[in-house]
C-alpha positions in Angstrom: -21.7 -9.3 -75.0 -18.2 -8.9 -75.4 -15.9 -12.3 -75.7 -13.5 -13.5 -73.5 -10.1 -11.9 -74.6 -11.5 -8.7 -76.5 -11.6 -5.7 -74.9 -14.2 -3.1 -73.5 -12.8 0.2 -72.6 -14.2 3.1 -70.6 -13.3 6.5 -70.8 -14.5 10.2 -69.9 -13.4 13.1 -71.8 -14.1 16.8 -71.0 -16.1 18.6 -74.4 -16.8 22.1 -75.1 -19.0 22.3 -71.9 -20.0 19.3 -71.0 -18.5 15.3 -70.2 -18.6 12.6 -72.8 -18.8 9.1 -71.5 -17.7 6.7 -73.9 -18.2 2.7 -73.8 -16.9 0.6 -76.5 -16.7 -2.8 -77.0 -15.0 -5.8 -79.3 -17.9 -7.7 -79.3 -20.8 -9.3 -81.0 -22.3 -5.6 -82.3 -25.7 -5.3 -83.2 -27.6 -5.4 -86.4 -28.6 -1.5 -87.4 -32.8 -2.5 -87.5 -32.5 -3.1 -83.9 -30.7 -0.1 -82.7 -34.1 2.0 -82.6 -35.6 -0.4 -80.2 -32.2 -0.8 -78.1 -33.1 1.4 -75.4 -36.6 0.4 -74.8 -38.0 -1.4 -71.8 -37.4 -5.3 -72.1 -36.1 -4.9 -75.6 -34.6 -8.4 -76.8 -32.3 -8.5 -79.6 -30.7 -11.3 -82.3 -27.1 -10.2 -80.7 -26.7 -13.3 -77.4 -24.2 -12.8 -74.6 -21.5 -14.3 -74.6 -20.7 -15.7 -71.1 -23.4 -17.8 -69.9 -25.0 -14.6 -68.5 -28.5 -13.8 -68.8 -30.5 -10.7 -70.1 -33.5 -8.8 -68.8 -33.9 -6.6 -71.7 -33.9 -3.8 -68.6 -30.0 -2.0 -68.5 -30.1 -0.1 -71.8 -33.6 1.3 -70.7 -32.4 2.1 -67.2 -29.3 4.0 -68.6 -31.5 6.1 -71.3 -34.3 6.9 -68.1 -31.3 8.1 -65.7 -29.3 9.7 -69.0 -33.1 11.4 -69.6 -33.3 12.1 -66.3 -30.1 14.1 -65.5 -30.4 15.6 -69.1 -27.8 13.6 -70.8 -28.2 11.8 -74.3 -27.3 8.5 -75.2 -25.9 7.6 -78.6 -24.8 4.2 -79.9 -22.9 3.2 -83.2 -22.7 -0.8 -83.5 -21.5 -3.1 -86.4 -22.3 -6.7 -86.1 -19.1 -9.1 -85.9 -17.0 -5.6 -84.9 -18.6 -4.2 -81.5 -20.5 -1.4 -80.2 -19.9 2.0 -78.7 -21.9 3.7 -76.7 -22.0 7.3 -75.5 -23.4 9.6 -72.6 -22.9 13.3 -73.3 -24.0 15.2 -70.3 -24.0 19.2 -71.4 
């Protein structure tokens, strides 16, 4: 979902107790009514990758179950036409 030439960065930064793993993105974004449903099993949205490669609808729910599972949250700020972070804050 992220163009050829823009960039997607990964980081991990130590907070108060726990890790913060942050991934953020130059790319399409994704509109704010669709954000509740992002993490949902086979969840389609309007935002299409971008090269050639197809979608499941299956890796956001996958990351929230294992996130869920190992008692991390998952947050997510997106603006269309800007890009998308995500975050996994394990405490």
């Amino acid at each position: 979902y992220t163009p050829a030439g823009k960039k997607v960065t990964v980081s991990l930064a130590k907070e108060n107790a726990g890790l913060v793993l942050t991934i953020a993105d130059e790319g399409v974004g994704i509109a704010a009514d669709e954000l509740p449903n992002l993490f949902t099993r086979y969840a389609r949205i309007s935002s299409k990758p971008t090269g050639g490669e197809t979608s499941t609808g299956l890796g956001l729910s996958i990351v929230k179950r294992l996130a869920d599972e190992l008692g991390a949250e998952v947050k997510v700020k997106s603006t269309p036409g800007e890009g998308s972070t995500f975050w996994v804050v394990f405490s």
